[in-house]
N, C-alpha and C positions, 0 to 999 in steps of 0.2 A: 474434545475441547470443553474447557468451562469458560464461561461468561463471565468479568468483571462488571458490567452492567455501563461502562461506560466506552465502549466501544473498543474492547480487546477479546482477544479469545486465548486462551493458555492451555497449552499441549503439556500433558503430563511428563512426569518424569519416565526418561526410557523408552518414549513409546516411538521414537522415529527408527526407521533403519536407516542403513546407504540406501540410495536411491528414492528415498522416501520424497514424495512433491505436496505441497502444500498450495491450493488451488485457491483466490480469494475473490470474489465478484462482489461488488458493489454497485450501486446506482442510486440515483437521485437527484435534488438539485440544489444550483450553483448560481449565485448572486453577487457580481463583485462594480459597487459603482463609480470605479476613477478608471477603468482598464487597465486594471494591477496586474502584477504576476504572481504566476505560483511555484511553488515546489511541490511534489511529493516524496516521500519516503516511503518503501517498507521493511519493519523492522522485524527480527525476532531472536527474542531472548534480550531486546535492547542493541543489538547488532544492528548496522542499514546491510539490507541485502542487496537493493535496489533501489534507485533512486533517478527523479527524472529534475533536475536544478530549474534556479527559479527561470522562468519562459514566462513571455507576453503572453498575455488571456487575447489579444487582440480586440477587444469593444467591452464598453458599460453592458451587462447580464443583469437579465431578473428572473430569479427563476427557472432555469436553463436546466432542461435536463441534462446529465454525464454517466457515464460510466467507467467505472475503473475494475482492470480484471489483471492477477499477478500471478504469477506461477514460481515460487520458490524449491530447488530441489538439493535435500541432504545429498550431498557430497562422500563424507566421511561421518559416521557417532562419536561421541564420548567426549572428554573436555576440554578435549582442540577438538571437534568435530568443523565441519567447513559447509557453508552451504554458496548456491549462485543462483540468480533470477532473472525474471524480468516484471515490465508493469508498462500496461498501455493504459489511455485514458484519450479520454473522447467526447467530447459535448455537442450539442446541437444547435450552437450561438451563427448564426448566421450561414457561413461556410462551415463550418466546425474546427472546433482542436480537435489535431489529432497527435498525441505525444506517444513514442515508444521508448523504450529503454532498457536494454539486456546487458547485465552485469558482465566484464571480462576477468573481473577476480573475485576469485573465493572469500567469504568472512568467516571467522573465525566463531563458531555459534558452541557451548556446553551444552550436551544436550543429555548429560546423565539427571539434569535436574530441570525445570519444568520453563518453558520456554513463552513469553508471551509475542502474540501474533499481533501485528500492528502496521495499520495503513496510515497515513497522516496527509494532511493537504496543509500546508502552510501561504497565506497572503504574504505578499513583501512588505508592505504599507499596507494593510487591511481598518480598515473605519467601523465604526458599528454597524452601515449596512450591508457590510461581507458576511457570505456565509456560504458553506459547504456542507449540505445535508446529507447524511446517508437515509435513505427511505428502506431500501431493501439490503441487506448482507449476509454473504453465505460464504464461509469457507470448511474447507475438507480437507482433509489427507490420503492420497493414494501408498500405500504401501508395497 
């Protein structure tokens, strides 16, 4: 992986096989004060692999720790290559969220040419006091 510096990681040209899984954990925290909703996505190469729609946060958060962890796995290489995943996420706001979400169809990903890695958490109505921190983030490739 390389680093853009602004929270993506980009998989080289060529380097996934079939079967190749893409492992992403994150954690941190999460502040939202009307009891908005969220979305996530995970994308790669600009594809959604995976996706959980927008859902009640359920209560005002400050600070809230979460965690988000995704497991993406090539399918098929080359440029219709196809990948499918999933992505839980979890917080500690009271009860907790607890969201999962496993994709039932393949996306269509090229992966002869270099593929960027990407988690996203989107507010529906987000204010200036939203925010979604990543503190820690680690993703890998099992081959």
């Amino acid at each position: 992986f390389s680093s853009t510096g602004i929270g993506t990681l980009t998989i080289a040209d060529n380097k996934l096989k079939n079967g190749s899984e893409i492992f992403i954990f994150i954690s941190g925290i999460i502040s939202c004060v009307n009891a908005d909703t969220g979305a996530i996505s995970v994308t790669l190469g600009g594809a959604v692999i995976t996706s959980f729609p927008d859902t009640d946060m359920g209560a005002v958060m400050v600070n809230v720790p979460f965690t988000l962890k995704s497991v993406l796995t090539v399918r098929k290489i080359g440029v219709s290559g196809t990948a499918i995943g999933e992505v839980q996420y979890t917080d500690t706001n009271g009860t907790g969220n607890k969201w999962f979400s496993s994709t039932t169809t393949e996306s269509t990903i090229n992966t002869t040419g270099g593929l960027v890695v990407d988690a996203t958490f989107q507010f529906s109505s987000a204010s200036a006091s939203d925010g979604f921190t990543s503190v820690i983030a680690h993703a890998y490739i099992a081959y």
